[in-house]
N, CA, C and O of each residue as an XYZ file, in Angstrom:
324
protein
N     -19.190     11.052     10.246
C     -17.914     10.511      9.819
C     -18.153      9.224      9.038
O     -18.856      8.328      9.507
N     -17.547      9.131      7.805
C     -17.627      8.084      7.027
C     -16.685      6.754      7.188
O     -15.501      6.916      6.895
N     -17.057      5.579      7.582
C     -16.411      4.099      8.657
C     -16.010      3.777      6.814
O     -16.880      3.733      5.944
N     -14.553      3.589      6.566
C     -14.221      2.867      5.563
C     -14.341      1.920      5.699
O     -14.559      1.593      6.866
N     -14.292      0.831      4.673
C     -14.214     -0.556      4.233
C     -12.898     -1.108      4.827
O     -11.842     -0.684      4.357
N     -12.877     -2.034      5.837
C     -11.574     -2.621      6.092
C     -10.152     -3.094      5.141
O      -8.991     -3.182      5.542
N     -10.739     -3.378      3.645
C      -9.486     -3.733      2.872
C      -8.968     -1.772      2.322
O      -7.798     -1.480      2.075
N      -9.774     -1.058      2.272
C      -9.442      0.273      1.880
C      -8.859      0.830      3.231
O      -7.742      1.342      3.161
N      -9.488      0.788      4.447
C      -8.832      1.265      5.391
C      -6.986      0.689      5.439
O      -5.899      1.267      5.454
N      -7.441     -0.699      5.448
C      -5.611     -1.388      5.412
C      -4.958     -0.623      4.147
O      -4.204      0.292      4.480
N      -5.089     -0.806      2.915
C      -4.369      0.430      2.002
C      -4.169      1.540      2.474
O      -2.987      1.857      2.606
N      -5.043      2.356      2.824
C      -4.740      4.026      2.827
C      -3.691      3.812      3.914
O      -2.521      4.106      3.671
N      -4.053      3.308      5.120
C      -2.415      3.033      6.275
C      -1.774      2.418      5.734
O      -0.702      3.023      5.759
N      -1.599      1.223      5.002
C      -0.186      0.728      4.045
C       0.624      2.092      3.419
O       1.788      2.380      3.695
N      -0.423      2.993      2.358
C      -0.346      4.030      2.115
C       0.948      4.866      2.228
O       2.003      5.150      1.660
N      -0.311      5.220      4.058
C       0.607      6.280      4.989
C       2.054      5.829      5.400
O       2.914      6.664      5.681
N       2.250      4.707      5.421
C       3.280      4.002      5.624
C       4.252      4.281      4.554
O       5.328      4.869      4.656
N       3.649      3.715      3.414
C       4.632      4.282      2.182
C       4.935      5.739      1.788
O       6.066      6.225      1.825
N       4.096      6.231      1.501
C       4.462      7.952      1.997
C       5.489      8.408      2.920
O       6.313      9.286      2.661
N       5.374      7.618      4.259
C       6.183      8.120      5.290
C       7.678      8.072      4.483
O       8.440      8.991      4.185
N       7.780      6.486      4.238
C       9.040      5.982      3.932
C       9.702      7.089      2.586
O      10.771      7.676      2.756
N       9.192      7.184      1.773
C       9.237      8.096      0.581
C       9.296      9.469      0.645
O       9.727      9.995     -0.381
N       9.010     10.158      1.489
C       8.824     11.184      1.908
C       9.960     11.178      3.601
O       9.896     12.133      4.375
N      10.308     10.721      3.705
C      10.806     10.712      5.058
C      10.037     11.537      6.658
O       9.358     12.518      6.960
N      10.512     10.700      7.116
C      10.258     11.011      8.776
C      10.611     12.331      9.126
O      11.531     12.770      8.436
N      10.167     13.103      9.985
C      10.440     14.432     10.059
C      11.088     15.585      9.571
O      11.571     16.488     10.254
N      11.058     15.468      8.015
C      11.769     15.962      7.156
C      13.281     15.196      6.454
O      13.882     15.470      5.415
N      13.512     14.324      7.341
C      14.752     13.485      6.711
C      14.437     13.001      5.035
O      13.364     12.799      4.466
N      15.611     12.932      4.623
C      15.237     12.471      3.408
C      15.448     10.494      3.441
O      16.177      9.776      4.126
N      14.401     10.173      2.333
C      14.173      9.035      2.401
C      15.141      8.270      1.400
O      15.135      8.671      0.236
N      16.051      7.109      1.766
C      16.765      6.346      1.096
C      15.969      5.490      0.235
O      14.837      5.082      0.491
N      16.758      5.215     -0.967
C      16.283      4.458     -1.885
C      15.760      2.938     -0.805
O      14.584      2.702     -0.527
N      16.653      2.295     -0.461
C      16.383      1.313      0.391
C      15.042      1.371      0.937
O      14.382      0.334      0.994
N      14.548      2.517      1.360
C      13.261      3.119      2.488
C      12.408      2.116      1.571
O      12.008      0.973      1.792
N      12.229      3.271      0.062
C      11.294      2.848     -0.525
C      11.029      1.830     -0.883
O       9.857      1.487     -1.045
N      12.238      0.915     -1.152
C      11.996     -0.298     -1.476
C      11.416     -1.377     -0.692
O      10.537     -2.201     -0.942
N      12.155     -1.146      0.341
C      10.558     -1.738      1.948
C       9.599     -1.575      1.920
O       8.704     -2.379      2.180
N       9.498     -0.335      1.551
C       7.974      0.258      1.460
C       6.996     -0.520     -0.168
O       5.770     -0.461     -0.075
N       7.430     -1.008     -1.165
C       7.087     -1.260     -2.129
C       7.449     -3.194     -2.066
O       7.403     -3.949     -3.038
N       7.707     -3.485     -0.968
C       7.873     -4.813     -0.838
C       6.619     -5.058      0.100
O       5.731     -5.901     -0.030
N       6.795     -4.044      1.131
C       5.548     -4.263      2.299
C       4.523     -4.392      1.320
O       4.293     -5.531      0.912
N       3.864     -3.439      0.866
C       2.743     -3.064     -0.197
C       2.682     -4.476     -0.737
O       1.677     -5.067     -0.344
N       3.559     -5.260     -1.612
C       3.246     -6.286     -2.310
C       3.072     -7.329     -1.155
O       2.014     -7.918     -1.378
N       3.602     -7.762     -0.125
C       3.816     -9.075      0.737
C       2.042     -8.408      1.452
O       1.218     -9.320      1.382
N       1.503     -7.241      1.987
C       0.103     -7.416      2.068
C      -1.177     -7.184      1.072
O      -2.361     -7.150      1.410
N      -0.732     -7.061     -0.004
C      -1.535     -7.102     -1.461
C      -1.682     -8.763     -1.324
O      -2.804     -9.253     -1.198
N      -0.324     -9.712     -1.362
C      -0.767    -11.059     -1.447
C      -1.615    -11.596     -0.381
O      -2.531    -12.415     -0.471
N      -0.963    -10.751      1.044
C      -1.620    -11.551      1.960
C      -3.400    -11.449      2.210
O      -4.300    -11.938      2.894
N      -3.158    -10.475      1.156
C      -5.338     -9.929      1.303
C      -6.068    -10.892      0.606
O      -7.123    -11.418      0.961
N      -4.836    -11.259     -1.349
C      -5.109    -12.151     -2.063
C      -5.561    -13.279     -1.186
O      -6.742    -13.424     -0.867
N      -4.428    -14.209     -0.738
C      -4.279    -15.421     -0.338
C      -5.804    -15.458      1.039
O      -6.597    -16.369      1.275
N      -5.686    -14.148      1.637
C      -6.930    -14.517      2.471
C      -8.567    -14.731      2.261
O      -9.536    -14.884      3.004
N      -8.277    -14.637      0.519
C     -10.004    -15.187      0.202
C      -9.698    -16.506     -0.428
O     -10.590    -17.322     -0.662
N      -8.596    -16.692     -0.668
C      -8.461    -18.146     -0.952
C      -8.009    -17.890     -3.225
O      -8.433    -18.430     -4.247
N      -7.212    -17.035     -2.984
C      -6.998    -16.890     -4.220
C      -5.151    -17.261     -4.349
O      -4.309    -16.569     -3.777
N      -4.835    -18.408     -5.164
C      -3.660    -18.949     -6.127
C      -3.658    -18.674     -7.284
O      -4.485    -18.234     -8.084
N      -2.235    -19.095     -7.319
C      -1.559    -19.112     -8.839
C      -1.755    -18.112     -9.868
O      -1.420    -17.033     -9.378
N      -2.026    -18.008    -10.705
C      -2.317    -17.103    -11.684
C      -2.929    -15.747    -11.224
O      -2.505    -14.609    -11.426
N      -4.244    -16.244    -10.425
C      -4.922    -15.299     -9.736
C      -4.813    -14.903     -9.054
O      -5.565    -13.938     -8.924
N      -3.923    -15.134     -8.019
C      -3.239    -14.380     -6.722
C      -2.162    -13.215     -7.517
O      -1.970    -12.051     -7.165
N      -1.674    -13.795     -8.449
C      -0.775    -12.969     -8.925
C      -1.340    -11.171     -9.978
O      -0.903    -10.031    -10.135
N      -2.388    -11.920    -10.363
C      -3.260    -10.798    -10.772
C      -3.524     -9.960    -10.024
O      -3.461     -8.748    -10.233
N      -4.015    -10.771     -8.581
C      -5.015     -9.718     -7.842
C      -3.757     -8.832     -7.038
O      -4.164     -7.765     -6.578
N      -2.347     -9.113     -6.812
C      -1.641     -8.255     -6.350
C      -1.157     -7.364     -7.536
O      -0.516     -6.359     -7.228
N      -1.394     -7.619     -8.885
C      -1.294     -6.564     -9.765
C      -1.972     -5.649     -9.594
O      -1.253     -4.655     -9.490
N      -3.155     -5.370     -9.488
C      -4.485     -4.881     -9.384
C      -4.486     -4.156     -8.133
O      -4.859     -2.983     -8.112
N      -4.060     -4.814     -6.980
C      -3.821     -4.443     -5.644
C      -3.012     -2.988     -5.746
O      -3.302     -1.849     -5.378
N      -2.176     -3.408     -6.235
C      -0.847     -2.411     -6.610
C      -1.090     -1.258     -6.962
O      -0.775     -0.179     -6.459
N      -1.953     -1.643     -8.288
C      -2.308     -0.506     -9.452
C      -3.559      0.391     -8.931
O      -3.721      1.556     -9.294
N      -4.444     -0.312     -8.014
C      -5.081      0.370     -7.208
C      -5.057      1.108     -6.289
O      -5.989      1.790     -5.863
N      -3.525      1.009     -5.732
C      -3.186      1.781     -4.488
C      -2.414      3.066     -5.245
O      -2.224      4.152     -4.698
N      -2.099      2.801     -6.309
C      -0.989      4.157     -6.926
C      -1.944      4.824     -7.555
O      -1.764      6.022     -7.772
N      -2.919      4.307     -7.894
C      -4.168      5.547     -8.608
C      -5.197      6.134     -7.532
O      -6.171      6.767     -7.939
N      -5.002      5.941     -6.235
C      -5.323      6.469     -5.033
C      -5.148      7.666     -4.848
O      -3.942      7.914     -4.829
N      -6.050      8.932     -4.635
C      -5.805     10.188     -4.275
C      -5.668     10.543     -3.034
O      -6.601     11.313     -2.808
N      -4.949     10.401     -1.978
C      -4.774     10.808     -0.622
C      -5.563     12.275     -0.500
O      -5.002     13.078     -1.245
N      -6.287     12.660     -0.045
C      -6.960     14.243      0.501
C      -6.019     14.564      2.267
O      -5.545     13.946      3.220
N      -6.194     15.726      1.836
C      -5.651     16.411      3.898
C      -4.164     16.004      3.890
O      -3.797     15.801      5.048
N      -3.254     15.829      3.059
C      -2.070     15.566      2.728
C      -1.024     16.663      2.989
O      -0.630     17.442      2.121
N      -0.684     16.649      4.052
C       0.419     18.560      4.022
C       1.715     17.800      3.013
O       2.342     16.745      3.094
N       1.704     19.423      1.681
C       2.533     19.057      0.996
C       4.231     19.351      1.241
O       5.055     18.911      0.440
């Protein structure tokens, strides 16, 4: 079994989290609202990963760009569609 990287492990469960919300809970359908939690969470721990190496201003703001853009070009595998 392959031990992910702790900042990739926290994404793919941020992820699953966002998926859930977007996809809804046991078939429910998911409110616009859902997602938007879900795409706020995503950014408030994109910064908080930033801010925990000691990255401001300009560059904090980058690296949650990047954060972002990295998690949506993510291929989830074992995904029931």
């Amino acid at each position: 079994m392959k031990i992910l990287h702790p900042r990739l492990r926290t994404r793919l469960h941020n992820g699953l989290l966002f998926l859930s919300a977007v996809v809804g809970v046991a078939g429910g359908a998911a409110t616009h609202a859902d997602a938007k939690s879900a795409e706020e969470q995503l950014r408030a721990d994109c910064r908080s990963e930033g801010e925990a190496v000691g990255l401001q201003g300009s560059d904090l703001e980058q690296f949650i760009r990047d954060c972002i853009a990295e998690f949506n070009k993510a291929t989830l595998i074992n995904v029931e569609k």
